[in-house]
Backbone as a ProteinNet text record, in pm:
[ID]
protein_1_A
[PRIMARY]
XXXXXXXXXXXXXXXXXXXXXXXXXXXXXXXXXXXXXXXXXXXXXXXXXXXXXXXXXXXXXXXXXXXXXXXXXXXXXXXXXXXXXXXXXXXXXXXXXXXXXXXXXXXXXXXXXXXXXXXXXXXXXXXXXXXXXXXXXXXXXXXXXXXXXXXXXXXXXXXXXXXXXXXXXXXXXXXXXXXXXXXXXXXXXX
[TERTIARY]
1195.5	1090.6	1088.4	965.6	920.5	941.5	980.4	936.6	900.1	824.9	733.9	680.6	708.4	692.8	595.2	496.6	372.7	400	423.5	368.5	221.6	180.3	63.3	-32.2	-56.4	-111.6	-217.7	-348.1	-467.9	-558.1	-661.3	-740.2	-700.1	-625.8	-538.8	-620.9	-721.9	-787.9	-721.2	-591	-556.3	-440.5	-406.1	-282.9	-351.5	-496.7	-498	-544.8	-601.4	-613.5	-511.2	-401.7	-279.1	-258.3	-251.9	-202.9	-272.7	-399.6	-501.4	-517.5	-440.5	-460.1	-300	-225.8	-63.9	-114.3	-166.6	-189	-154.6	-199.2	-161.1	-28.9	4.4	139	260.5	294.5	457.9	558.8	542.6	680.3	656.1	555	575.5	566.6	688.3	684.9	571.2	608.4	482.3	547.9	446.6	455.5	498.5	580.4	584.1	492	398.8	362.7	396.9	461.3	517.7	429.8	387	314	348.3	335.9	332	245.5	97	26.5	-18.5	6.9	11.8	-164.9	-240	-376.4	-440.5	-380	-356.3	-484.9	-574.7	-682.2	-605.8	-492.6	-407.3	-375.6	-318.8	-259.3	-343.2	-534.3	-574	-595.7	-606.8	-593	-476	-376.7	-228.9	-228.7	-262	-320.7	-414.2	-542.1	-569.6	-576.8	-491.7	-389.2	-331	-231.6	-130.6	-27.4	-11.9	114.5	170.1	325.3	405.6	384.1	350.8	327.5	402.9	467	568.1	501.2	516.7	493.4	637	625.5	748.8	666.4	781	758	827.8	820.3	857.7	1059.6	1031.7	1242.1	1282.3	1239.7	1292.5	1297.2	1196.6	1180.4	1275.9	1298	1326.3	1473.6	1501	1592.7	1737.8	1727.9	1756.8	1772.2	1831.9	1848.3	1760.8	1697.4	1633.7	1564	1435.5	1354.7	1466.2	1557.4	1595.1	1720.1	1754	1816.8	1749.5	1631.7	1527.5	1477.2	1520.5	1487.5	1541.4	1689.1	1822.7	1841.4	1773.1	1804.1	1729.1	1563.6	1477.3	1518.2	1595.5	1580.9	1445.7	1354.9	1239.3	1230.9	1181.3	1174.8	1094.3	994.4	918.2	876.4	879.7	832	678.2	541.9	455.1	397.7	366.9	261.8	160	15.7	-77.7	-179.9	-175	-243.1	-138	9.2	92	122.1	102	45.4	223.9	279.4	475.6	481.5	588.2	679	779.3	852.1	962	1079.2	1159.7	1268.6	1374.5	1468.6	1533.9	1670	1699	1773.4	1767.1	1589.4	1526.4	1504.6	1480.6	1433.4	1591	1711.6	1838.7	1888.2	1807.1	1884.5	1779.6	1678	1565.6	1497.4	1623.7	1576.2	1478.5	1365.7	1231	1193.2	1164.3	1114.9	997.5	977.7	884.4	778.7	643.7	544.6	437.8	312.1	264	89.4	-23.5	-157.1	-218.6	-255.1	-326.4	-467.2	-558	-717.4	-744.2	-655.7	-693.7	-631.3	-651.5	-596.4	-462.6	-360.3	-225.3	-242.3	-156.2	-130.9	-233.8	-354.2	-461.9	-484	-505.7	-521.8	-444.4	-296.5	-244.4	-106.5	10.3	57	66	108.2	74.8	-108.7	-139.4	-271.8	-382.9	-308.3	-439.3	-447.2	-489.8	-551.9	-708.3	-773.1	-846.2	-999.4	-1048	-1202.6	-1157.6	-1059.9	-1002.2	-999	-968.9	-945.9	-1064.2	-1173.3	-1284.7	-1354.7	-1366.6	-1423.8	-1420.5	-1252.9	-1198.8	-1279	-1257.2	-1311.9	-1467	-1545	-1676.4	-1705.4	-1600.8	-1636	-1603.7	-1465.3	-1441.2	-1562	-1650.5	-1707.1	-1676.2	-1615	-1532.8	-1617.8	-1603.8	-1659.7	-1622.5	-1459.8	-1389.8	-1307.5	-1283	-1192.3	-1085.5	-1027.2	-1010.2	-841.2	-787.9	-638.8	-529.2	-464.1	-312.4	-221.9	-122.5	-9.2	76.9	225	326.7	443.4	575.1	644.5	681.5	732.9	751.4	922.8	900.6	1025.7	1033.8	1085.8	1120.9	995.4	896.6	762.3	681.3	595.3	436.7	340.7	355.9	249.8	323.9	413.8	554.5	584.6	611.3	674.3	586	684.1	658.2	541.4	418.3	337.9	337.5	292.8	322.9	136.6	65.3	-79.2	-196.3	-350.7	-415.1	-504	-641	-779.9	-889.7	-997.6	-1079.4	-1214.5	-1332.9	-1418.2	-1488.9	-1637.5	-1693.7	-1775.6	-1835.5	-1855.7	-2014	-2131.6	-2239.3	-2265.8	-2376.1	-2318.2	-2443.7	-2464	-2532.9	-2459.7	-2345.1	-2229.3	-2195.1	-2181.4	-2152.1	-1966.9	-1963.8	-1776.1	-1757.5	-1873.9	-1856.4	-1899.1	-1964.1	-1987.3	-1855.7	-1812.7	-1657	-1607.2	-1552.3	-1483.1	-1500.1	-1643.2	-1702.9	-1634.8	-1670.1	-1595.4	-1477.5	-1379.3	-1243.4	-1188	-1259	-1236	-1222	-1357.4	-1350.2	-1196	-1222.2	-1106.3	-959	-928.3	-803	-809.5	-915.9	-928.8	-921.1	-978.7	-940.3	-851.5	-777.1	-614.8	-497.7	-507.4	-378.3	-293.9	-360.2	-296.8	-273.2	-290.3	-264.3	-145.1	-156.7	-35.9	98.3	94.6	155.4	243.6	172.4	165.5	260	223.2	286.5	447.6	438.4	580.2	705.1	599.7	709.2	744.4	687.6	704.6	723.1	746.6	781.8	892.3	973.4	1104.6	1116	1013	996.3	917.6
1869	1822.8	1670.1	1611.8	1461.9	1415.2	1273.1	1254.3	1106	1108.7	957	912.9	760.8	683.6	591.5	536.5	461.7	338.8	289.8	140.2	77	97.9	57.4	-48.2	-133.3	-253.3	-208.6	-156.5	-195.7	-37.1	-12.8	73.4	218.8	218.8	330.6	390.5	341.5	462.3	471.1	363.8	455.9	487.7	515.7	599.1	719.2	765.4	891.1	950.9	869.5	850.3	961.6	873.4	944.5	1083.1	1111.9	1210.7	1309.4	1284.3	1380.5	1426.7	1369.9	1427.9	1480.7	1464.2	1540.4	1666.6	1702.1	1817.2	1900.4	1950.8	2107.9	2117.8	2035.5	1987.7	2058.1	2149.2	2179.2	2132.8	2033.4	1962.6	1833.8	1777.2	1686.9	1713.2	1708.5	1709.1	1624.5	1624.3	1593.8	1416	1334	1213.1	1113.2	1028.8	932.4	834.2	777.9	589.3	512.8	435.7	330.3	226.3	149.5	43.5	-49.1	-185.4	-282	-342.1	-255.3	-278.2	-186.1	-203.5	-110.6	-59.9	-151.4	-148.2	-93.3	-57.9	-53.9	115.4	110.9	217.7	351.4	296.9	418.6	500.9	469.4	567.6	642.1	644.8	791.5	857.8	777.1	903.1	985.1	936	1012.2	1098.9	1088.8	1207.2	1299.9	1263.8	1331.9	1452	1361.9	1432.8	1508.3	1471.5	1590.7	1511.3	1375.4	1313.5	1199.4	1208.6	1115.1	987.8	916.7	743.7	679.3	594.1	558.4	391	320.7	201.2	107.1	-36.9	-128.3	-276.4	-366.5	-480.3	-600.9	-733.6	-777.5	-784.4	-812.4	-784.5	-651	-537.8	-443.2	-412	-523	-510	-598.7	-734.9	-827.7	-887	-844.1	-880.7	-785.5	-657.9	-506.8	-472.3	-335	-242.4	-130.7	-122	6.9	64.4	-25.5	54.3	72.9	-14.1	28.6	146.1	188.3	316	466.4	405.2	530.5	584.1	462.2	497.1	569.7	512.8	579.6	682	759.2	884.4	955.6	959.9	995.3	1003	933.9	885.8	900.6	840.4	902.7	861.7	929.5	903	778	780.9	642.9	585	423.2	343.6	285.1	324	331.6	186.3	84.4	-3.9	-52.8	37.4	46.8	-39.5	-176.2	-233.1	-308.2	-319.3	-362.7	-497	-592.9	-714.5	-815.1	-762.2	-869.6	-797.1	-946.3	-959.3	-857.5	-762.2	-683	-757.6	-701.6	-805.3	-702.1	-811.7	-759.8	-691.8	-682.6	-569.1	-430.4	-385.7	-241.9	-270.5	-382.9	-365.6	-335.6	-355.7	-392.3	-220.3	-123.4	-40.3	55.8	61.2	148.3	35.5	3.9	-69	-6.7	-2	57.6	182.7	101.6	308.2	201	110.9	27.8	-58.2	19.5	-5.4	-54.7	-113	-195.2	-201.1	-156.8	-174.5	-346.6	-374.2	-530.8	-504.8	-576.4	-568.8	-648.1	-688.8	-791.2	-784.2	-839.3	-847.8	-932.4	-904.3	-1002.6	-1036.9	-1172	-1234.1	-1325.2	-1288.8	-1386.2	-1321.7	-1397.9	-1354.1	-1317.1	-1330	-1306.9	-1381.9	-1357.9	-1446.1	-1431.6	-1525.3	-1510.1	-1547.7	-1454.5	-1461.6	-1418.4	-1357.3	-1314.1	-1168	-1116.3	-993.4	-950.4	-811.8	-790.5	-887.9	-920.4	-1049.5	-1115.2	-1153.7	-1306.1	-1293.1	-1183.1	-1175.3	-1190.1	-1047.7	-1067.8	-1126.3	-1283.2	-1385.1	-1523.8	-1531.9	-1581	-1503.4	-1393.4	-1365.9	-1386.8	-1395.3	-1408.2	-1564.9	-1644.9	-1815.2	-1853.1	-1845.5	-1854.8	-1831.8	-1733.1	-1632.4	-1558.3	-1518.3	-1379.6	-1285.3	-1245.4	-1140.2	-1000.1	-1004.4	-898.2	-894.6	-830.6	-802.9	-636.4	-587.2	-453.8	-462.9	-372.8	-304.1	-329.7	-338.1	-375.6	-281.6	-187.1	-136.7	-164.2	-224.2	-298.1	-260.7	-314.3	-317.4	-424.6	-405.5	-474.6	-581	-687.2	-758.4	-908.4	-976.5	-1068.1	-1164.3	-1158.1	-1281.7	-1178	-1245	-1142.2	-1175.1	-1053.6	-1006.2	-1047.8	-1070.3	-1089.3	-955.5	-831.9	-761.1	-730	-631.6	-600	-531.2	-502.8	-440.5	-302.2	-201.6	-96.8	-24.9	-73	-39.4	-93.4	-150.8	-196.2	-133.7	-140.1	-99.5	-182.2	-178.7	-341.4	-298.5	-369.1	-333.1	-467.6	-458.5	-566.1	-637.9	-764.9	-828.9	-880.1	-909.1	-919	-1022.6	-1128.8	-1262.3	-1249.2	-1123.1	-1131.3	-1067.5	-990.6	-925.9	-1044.4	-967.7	-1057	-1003.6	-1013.9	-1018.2	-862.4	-825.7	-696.1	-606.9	-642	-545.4	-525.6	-638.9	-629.2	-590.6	-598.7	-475.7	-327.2	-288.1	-155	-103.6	-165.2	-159.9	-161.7	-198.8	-190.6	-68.2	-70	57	189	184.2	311.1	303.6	208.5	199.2	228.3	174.5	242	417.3	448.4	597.5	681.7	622.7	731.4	702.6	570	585.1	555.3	497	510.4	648.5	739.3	864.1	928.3	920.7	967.5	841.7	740.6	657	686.8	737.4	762.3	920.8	968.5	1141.7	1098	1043.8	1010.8	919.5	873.3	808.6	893.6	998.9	1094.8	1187.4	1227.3	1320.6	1271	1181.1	1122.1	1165.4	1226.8	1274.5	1411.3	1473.6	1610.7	1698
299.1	209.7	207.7	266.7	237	104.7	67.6	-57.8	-45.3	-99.6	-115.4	-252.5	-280.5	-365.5	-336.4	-402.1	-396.3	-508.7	-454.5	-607.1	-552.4	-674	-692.1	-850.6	-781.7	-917	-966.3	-888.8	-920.1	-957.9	-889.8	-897.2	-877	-745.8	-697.2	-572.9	-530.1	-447.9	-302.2	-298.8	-159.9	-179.4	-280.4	-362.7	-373.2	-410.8	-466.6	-315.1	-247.1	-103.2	-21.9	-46.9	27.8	-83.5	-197.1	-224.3	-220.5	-204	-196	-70.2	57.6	178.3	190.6	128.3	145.7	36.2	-35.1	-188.6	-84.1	1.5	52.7	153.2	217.5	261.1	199.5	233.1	117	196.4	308.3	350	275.5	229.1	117.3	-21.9	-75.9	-257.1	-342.5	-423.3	-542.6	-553.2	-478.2	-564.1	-639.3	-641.5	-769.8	-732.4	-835.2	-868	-985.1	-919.1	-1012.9	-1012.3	-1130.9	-1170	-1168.9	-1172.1	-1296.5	-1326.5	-1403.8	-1474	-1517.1	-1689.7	-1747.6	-1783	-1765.4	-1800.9	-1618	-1511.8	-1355.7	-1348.7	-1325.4	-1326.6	-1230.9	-1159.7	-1129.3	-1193	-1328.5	-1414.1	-1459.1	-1452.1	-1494.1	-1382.4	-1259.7	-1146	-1107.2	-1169.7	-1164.8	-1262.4	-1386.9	-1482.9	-1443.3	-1346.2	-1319.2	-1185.6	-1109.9	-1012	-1003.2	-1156.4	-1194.1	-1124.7	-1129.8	-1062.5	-1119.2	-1102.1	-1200.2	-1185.6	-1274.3	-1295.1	-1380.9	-1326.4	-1467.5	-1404.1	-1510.4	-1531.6	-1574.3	-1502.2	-1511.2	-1549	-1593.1	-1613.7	-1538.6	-1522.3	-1440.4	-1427.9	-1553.7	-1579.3	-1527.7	-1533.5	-1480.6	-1363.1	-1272.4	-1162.9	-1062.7	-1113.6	-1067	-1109.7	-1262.8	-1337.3	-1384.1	-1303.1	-1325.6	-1196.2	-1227.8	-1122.1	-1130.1	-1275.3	-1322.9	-1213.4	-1148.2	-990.3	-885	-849.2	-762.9	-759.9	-914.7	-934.4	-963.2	-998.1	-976.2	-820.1	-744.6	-585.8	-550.5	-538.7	-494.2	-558.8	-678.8	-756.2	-652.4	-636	-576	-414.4	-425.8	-210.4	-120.1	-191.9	-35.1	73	169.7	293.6	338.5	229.6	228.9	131.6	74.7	39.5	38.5	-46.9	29.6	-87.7	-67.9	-101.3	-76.6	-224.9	-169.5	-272.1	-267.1	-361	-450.5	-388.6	-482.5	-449.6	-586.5	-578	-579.9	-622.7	-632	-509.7	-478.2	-394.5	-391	-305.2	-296.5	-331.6	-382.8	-416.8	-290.2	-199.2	-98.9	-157.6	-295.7	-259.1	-256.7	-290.6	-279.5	-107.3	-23.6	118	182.2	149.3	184.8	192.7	23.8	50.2	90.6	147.1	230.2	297.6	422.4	533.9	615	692.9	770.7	685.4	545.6	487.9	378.8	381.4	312.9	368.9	333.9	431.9	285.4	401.5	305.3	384.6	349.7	399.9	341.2	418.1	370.4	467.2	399.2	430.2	535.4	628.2	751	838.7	974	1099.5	1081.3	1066.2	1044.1	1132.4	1189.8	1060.2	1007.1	1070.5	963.4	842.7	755.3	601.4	522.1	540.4	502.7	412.6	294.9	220.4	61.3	10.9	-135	-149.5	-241.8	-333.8	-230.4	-116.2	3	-44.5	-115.2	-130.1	-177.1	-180.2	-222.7	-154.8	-270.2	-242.8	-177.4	-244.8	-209.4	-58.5	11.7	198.8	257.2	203.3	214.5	233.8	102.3	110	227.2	225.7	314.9	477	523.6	673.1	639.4	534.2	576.8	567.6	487.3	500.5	617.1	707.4	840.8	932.1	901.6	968.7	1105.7	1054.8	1177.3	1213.7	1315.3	1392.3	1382.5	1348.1	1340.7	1207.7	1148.9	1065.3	1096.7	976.7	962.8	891	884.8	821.8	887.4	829.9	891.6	820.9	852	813.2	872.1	744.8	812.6	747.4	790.3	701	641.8	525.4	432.8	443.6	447.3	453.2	322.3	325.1	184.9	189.6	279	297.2	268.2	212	202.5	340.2	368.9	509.7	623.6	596.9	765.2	814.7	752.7	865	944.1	1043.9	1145.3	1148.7	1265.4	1247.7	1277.4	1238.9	1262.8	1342.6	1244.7	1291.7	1278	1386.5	1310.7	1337.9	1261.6	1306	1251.9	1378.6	1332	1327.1	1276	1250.6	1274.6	1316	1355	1205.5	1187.1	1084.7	1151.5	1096.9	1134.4	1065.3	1078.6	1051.3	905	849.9	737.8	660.3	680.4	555.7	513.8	327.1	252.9	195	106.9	136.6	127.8	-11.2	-87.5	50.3	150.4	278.3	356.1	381.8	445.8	307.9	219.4	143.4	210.7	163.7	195.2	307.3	504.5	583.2	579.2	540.9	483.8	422.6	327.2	280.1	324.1	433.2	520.4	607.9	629.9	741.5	665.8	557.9	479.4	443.2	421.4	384.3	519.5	608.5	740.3	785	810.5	853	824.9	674.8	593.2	603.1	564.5	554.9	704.1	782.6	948.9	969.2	930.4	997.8	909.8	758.8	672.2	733.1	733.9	831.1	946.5	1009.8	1149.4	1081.9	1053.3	977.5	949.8	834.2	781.1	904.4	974.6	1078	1211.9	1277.6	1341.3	1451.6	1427.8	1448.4	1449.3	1457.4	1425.4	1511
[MASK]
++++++++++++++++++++++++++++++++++++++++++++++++++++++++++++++++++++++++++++++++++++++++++++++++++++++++++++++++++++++++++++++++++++++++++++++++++++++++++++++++++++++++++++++++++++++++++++++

């Protein structure tokens, strides 16, 4: 039995994303998302999921062992960050070395860093004006948007999209292959 953990900041849709394409799966168990935001539009899709959400603050994260003894209780096979806005602190990367992965909205390593998320990327590839954009799944190491790459997929940019269009495109592109590269991770070896 798989088990997988999601931290997630914001809206959740490629948290409910992924759990909604594992629901019939019985080699993957049921879920955890952990927060840290407690106001985080995740937590009613985890209610309405039917899946565990517990919410943290920055001391417990950073200042504590509390997440990283709830890991090690749990052990999952993977680490999944999907919209999660802090930095990993390296002694959760130290003790689930290659099991912490991370989707970002751009071609690494452009766009990527502290405060590159969301619009903010968006905006950025349509002021450059890029041709291409698309998804990156990586892993996760002590820099934001440094690890290693694991997968990308790109999508072309037309020189009249405005940011919220590259969002849109983006989006598709996280919903059709977050969960197949996620899939392929856990099963890998099998």
């Amino acid at each position: 039995m798989k088990r997988v953990i999601i931290f997630a900041s914001g809206s959740g849709s490629n948290a409910e994303n992924l759990i909604t394409f594992f629901k019939d799966n019985d080699q993957v168990s049921d879920f955890i998302v952990l927060t840290n935001n407690p106001q985080a539009k995740i937590i009613d899709r985890c209610k309405r999921l039917k899946t565990s959400c517990l919410s943290f603050n920055r001391t417990a994260f950073y200042s504590t062992e509390i997440i990283l003894d709830l890991l090690k209780n749990h052990n999952p096979d993977l680490i999944v960050l999907a919209g999660f806005l802090w930095k990993f602190p390296e002694s959760i990367l130290n003790a689930f070395p290659k099991k912490v992965i991370n989707i970002h909205p751009a071609l690494l390593p452009k766009y990527g860093g502290k405060g590159m998320y969301g619009m903010h990327v968006h905006e950025a590839v349509v002021a450059n004006k890029e041709d291409e954009t698309g998804i990156t799944i990586h892993y996760v190491n002590e820099h934001y948007d440094e690890g290693a790459i694991i997968f990308q997929a790109k999508c072309k940019i037309s020189s009249t999209d405005t940011a919220e269009d590259v969002a849109n495109k983006i989006h598709e592109l996280e919903m059709e292959h977050f969960p197949k590269v996620v899939n392929s991770f856990l099963f890998a070896n099998e």
